[in-house]
N, C-alpha and C positions, 0 to 999 in steps of 0.2 A: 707314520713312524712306528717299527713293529717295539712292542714292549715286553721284556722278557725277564719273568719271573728269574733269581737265582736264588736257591735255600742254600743257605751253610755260607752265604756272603762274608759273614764278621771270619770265618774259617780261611786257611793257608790257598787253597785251591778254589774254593767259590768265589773268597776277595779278587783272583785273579782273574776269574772269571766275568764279574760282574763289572771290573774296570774295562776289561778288554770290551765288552760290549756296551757298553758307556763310548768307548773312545770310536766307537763305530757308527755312533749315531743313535744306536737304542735308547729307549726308557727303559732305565732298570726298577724290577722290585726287589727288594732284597727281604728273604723270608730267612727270618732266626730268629733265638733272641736276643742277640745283641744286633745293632743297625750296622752294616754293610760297608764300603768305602765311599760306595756313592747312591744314589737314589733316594727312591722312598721305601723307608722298611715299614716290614706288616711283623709283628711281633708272630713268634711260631714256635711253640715245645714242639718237633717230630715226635716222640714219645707217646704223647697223652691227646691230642688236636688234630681236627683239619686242617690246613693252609687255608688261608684266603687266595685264591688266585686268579678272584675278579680279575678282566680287562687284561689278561695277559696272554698273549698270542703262541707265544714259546715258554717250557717249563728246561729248567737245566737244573739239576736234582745231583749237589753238591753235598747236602747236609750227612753228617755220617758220624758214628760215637766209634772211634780209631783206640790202638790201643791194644796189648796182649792180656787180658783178665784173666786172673785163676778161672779154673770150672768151678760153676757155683756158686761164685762171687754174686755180690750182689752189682757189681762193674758189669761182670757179663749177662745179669737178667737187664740193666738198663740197653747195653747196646746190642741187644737184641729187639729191646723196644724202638730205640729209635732207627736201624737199619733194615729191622724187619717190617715192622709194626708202624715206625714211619713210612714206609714205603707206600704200605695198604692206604694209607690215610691220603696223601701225595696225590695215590693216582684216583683213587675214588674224589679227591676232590676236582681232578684235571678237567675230566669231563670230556674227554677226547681230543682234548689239546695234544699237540703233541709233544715230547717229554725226551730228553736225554738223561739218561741215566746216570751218573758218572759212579763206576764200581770200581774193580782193581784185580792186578794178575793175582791176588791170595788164594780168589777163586778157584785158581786151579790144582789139579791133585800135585802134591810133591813126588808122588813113587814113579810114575812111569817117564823117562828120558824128556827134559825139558832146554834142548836143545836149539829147537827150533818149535816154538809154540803156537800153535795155531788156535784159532777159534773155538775150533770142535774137542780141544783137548778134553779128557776127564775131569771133570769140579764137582769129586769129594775127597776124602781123604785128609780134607783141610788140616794143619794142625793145631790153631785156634780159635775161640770165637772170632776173631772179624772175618775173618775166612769165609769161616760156614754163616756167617749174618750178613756177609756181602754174594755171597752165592746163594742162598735165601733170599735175599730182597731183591737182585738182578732178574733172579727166575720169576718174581712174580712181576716186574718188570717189561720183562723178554713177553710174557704169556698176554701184557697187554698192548703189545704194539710200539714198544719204547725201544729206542735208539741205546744201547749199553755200551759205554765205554769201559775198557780194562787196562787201565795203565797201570807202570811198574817203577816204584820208589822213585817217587816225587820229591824234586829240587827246586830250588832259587831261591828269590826272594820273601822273605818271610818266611820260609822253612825253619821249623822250631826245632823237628821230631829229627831228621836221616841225615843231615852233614852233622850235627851238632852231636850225634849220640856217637859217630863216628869218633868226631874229636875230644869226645868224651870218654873213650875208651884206655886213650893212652898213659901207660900206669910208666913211669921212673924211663919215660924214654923208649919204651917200649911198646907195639900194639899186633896183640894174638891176632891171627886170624885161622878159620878153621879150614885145615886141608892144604892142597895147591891151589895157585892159582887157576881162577874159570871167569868165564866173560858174564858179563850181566846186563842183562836192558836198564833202563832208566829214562825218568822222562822229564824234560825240562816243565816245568809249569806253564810257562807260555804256550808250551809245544798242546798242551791239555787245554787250554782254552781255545786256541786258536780251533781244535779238532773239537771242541763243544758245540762253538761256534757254528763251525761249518757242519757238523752233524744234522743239523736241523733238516736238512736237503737230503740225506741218506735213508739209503733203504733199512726199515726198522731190522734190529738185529743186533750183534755184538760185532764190537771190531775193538782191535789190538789199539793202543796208543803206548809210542816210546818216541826217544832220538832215533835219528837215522840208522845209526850204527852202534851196534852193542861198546862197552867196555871192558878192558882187561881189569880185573878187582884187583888186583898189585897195585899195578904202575897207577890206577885212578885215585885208588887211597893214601897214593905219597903226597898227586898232586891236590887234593884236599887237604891235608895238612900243610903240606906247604905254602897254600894261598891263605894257611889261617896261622900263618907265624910258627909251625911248630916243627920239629925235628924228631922224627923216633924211626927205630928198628923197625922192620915188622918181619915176625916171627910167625910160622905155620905151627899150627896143634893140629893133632891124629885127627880126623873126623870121632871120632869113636871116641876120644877122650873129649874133644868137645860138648859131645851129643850128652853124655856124663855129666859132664860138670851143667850142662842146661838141667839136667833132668833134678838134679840136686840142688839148684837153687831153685826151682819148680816147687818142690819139696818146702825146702825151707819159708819159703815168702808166707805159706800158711796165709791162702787166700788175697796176698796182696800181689799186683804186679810183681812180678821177677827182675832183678837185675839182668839175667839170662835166659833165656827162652829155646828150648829144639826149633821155633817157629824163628828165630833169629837167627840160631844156627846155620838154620835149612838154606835162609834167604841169601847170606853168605858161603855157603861151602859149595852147590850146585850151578854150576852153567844154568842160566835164564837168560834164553835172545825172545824175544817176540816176534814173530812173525807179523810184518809187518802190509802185507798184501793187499788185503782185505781194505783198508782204511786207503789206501795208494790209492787202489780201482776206484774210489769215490771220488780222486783229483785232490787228496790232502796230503800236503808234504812237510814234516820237521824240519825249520829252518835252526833250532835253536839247540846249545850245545850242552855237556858240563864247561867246558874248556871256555867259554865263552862268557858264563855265568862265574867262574872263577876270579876270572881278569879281571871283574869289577870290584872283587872285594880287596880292602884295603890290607897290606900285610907290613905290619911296623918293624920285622925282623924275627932270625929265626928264635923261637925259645924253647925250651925243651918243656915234657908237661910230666 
């Protein structure tokens, strides 16, 4: 029976991780510090520690400190510890295991056309720490023979952070969005473990993970709201007065997370498809949807917010 370490288990995307290969027949270890869904946990700061990752055949490297911090924060000197500095620790202790990576499209530069995103794209430019601390920790990832995954806004079950701040946005019935509409990649959670999963068998390197098929950011953000009970306008702002109003609650927070972010902005007003090729040629396909992941949530009637 192979048994396969997973760090950031108690986490949105490692939990899903660590069941899906649970349900497969693995021994899981779940490395954090909080214990896992299932298995046996080894307690783990990323931060300040090595992993224990005795007797583990497979590493799937989940753990990550998420989040937009001011510069200078003391937020962003941690999640640099734990996305950088964990990283170092991970693989020094693998010992030549081999090891998927799981990073994220932040990676990539925002300024040149991200239309169709490829692999080889530019990653700098970042506009935040997680950005530049997940392109930081993938490279020294990449540099030792690890499998990198780059998915792009992560959904489903137990999603705390991207449908929720969504629905949280809508002020008297109404919800800004910056620009026209543009299509966006997105990745079911399942769709992220299942290509963890099977990573194991790929050839070390970076490969894209999303749905199948990019989404139109209108028409996907009505029917988010409307699977969550709620009714509102949505209304376009200038790019340019958006990017504004980011930069001045930037301003304001004075070292705390922002209500608004240019890095939120960006994630909303720009076309993001991923290319999705690279990961295909391996023999792994997205079965899993929004529209599918929708239908399950309960909606007790429309309400306004």
């Amino acid at each position: 029976m192979i048994r396969i370490a997973v760090t950031g288990a108690s986490g949105f995307c490692g939990g899903h991780v660590a069941r899906a290969a649970a349900a497969r027949g693995a021994e899981v270890v779940c490395l954090g510090r909080r214990p896992g869904p299932v298995g046996e946990h080894r307690f783990w700061d990323a931060a300040r520690e090595l992993p224990d990752l005795s007797g583990a055949d497979l590493v799937v490297h989940c753990a990550a400190a998420v989040g937009d911090p001011a510069p200078g924060s003391p937020a962003e000197r941690e999640m640099h510890a734990v996305n950088v500095g964990g990283t170092e620790r991970l693989l020094a202790a693998a010992g030549g295991r081999p090891v998927v990576w799981v990073s994220s499209a932040s990676v990539y530069d925002p300024r040149p056309d991200r239309s169709l995103v490829g692999e080889d794209h530019p990653r700098d430019g970042q506009l935040n720490a997680y950005g530049r601390t997940k392109a930081e920790g993938e490279a020294l990832a990449l540099a030792a023979g690890a499998v990198v995954l780059r998915p792009r806004a992560v959904y489903g079950p137990g999603d705390t952070t991207l449908l929720p701040r969504i629905v949280s946005r809508v002020r008297a019935g109404t919800l800004f969005l910056p620009g026209p509409d543009v299509l966006l990649s997105l990745t079911a959670v399942e769709n992220l473990a299942d290509a963890a999963l099977a990573a194991a068998d790929w050839t070390p390197g970076a490969y894209n993970v999303a749905d199948a098929e990019p989404y139109a950011r209108d028409a996907t953000v009505r029917r988010v709201l409307a699977a969550h009970g709620i009714t509102a306008r949505i209304r376009h702002l200038p790019p340019g007065l958006a990017r504004a109003a980011a930069r001045a609650a930037e301003a304001l927070a004075r070292g705390a997370e922002p209500l608004l972010s240019r890095y939120a902005v960006d994630q909303l007003a720009h076309s993001v498809v991923l290319d999705l090729t690279r990961a295909h040629s391996r023999g792994w396909t997205p079965h899993h949807t929004l529209d599918g992941y929708l239908a399950t949530l309960r909606t007790p009637g429309p309400r306004g917010a």
